[in-house]
N, C-alpha and C positions, 0 to 999 in steps of 0.2 A: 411461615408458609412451608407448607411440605412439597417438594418435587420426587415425581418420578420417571427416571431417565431409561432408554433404552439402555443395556448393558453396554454397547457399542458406541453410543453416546457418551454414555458417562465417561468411559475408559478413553475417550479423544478429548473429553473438557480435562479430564484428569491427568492426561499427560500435558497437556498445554497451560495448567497450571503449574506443576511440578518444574515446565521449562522456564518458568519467572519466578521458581522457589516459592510458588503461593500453595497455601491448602486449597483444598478444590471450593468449600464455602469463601473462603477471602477472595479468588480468582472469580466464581460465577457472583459475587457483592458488584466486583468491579465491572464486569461485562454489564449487569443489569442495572447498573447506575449510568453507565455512557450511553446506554440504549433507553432508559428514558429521560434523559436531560436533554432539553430542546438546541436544536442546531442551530452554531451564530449563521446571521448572518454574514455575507460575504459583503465587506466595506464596499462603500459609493467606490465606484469609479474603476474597480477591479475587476476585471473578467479574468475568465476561464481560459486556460491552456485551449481549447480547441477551439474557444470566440476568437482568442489575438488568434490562430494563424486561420482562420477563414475571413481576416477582416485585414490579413495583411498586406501592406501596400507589395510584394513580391508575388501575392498567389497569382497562379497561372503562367508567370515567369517561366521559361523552362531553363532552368540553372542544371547544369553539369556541377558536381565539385569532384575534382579529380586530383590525385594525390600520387608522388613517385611510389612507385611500388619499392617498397622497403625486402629488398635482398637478403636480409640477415647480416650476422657477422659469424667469422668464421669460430665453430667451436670445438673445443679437443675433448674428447669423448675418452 
């Protein structure tokens, strides 16, 4: 398959390969392989980071968390 990239395109896959030591064909193999391989799903019983805290027994709580304010220590410059 042949691709044609914008210059500006190419030259951001192309450095984003280089930053994983990949040539630019092995780096866009890898991108176009995770981009059609179908998505797991997510295991029974597992929710999402923003399902637990809208389902959490705290929401609506209005909790302070307050902490000493950390003074530093002293340093010789």
């Amino acid at each position: 398959m042949k691709l044609e990239l914008k210059p500006d395109i190419e030259a951001g896959l192309l450095a984003q390969a280089h930053a994983r030591g990949l040539s630019l064909d092995a780096y866009l193999d890898e991108v176009l392989e995770r981009a059609a391989s179908p998505k797991k799903p997510r295991p029974a019983g597992r929710k999402s980071l923003a399902r637990l805290f809208a389902e959490s027994p705290l929401k609506g709580i209005d909790l302070k968390f307050e902490r000493d304010q950390d003074t530093g220590r002293p340093v010789k410059l």
